[in-house]
C-alpha positions as CSV (number, residue, x, y, z in Angstrom):
1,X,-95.7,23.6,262.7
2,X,-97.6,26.2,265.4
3,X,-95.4,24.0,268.0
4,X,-91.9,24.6,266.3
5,X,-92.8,28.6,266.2
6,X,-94.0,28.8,270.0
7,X,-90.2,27.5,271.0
8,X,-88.5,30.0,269.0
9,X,-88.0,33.2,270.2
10,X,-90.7,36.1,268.9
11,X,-87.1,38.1,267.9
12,X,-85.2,35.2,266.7
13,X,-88.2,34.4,264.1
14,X,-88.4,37.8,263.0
15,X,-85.2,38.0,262.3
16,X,-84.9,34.8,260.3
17,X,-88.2,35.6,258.5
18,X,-86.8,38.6,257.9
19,X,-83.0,37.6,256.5
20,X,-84.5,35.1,254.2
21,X,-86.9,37.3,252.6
22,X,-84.0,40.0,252.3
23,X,-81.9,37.3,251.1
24,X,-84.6,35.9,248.1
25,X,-85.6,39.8,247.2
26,X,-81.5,40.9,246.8
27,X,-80.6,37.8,244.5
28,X,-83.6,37.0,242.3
29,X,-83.7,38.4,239.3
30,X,-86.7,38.2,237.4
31,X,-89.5,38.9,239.3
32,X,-92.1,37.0,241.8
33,X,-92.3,33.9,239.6
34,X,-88.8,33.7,239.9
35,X,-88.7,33.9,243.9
36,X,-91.2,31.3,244.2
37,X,-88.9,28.5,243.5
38,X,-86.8,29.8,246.7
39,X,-89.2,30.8,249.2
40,X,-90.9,27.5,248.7
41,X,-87.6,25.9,249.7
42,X,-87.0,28.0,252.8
43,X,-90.5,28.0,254.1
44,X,-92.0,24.8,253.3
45,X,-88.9,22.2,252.3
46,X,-86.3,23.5,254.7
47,X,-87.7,25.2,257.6
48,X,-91.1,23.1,257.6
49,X,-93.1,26.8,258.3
50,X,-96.0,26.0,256.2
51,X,-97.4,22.7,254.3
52,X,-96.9,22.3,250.4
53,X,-100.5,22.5,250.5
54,X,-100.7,25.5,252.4
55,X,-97.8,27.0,250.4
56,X,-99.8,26.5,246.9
57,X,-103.1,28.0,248.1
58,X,-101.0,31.0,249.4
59,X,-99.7,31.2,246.1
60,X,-103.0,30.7,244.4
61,X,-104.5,33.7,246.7
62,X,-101.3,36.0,245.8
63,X,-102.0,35.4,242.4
64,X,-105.5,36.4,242.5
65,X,-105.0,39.5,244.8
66,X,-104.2,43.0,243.5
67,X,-100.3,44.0,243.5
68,X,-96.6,42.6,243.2
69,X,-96.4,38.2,242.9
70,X,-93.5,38.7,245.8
71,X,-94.9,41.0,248.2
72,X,-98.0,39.1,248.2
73,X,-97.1,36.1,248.8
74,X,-94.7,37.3,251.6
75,X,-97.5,39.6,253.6
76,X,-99.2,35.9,253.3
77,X,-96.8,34.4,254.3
78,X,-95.6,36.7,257.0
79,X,-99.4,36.9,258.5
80,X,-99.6,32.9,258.4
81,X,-96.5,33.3,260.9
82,X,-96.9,35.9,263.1
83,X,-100.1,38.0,262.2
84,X,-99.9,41.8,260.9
85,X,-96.3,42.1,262.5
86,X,-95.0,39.1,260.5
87,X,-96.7,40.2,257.4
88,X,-94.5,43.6,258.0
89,X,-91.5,42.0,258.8
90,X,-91.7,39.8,255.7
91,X,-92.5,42.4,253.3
92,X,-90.1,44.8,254.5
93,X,-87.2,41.8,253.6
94,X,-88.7,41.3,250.1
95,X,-88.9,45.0,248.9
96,X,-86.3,46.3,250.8
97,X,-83.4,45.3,248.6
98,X,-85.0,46.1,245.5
99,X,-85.7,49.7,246.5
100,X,-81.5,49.8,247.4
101,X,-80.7,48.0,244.2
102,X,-83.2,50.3,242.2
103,X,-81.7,53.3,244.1
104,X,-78.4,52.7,243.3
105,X,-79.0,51.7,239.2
106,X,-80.9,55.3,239.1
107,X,-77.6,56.9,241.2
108,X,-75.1,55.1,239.0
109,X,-76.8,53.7,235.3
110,X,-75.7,56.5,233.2
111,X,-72.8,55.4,234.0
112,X,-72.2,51.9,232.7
113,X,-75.9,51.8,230.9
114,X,-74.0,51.6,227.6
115,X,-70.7,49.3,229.0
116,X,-70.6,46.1,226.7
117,X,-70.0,44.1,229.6
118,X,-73.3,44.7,231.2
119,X,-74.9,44.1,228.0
120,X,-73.7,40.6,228.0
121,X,-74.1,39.9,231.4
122,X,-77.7,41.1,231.1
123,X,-77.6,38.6,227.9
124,X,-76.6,35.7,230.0
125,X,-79.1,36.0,233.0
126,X,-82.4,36.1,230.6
127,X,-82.3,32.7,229.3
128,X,-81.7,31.6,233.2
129,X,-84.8,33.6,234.6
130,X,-87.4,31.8,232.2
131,X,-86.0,28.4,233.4
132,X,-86.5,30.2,237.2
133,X,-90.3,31.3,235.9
134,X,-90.6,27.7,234.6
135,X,-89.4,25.6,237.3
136,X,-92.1,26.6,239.5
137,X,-94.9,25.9,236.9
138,X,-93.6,22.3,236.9
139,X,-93.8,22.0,240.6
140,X,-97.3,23.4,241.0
141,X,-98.6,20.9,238.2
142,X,-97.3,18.0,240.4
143,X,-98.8,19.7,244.0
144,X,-102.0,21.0,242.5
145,X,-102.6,17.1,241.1
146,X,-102.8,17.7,237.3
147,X,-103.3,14.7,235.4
148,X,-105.1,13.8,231.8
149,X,-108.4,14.5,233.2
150,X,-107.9,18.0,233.8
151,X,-104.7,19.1,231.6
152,X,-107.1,20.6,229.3
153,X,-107.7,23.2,232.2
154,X,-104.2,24.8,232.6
155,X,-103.7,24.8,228.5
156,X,-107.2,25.9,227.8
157,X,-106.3,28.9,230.0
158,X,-103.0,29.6,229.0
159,X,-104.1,29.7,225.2
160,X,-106.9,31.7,225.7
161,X,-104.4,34.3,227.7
162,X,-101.7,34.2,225.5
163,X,-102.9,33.6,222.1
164,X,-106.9,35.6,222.7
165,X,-105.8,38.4,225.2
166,X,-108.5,37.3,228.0
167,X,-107.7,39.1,231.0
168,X,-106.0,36.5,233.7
169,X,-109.1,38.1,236.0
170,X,-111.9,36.3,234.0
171,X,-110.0,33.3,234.1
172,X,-109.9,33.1,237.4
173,X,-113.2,33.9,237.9
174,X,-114.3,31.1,235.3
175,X,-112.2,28.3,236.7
176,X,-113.2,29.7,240.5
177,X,-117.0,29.5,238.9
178,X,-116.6,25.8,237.3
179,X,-114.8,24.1,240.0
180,X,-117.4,25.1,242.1
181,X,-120.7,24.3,239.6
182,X,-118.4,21.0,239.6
183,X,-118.2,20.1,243.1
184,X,-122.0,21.2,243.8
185,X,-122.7,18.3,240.6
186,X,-119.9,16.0,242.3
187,X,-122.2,16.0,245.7
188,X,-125.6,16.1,244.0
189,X,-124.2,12.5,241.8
190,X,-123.4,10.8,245.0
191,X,-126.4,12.1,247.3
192,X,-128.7,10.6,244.8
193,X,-126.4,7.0,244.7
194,X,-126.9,7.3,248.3
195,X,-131.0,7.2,248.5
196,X,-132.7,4.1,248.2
């Protein structure tokens, strides 16, 4: 990867880095769960950037951290690339055409807010950004190696968010806190199979 970035130009990855963040923040709509399906293609499937296992911790530590899903992950990203000027460049292309967009609904909503057109057009994209949110979550199942051992972990957390209101923060923490406690036992098991 660091080879196929030193024989582009400093510019010319800018640029591209910057275009297909711009590109992902002006046609997404529904938010940074809904962008992660399409960075992940241009960064790691297409352009080969980053690794799929890279890419997932990425998103795991944008998750985690304070702020917007999408600017997150691109500052991440962005720094992974190119350091602090990367992480610029990339954020600049996702929040840039939201501010435009968002600038021109305030100019201009009053007046089609209430034009039944918009209404149904409005109608029509929401069923298509939950299967956007959703194909993601699929995806990071299969890359973060889910299986019937540890299923219960992912359900476990969603019910206990959804259904109890538990703050996503002491989730993380708890899962952060077990999967250590769990690989500190995992070691301790097979030092001891070790000894005579």
């Amino acid at each position: 990867m660091q080879n196929h970035l030193l024989r582009k130009g400093n510019m010319n990855l800018y640029l591209e880095a910057f275009s297909i963040f711009f590109k992902i923040g002006a046609f997404t709509i529904g938010g940074g769960y809904a962008m992660v399906p399409l960075i992940e293609n241009e960064i790691v499937t297409k352009r080969h950037w980053i690794a799929k296992e890279d890419f997932i911790d990425l998103l795991a530590i944008s998750q985690s951290s304070p702020g917007i899903l999408a600017v997150n992950i691109s500052i991440f990203i962005g720094y992974r690339l190119k350091g602090i000027p990367g992480s610029i460049v990339t954020a600049l292309g996702t929040v840039l055409p939201s501010f435009l967009i968002i600038l021109a609904i305030a100019l201009f909503f009053h007046n089609f807010k209430d034009n039944e057109i918009v209404e149904r057009i409005f109608k029509g994209i929401r069923p298509a950004v939950v299967a956007l949110i959703a194909a993601p979550t699929f995806s990071m199942a299969k890359s973060a190696k889910i299986n019937r051992y540890n299923v219960w972990i992912p359900i476990v957390s969603a019910l206990l968010i959804w259904l109890l209101g538990f703050s996503p923060i002491w989730i993380i923490i708890g899962a952060g806190l077990g999967g250590y406690l769990h690989g500190k036992w995992k070691t301790k098991g097979q030092k001891s199979k070790v000894k005579p």
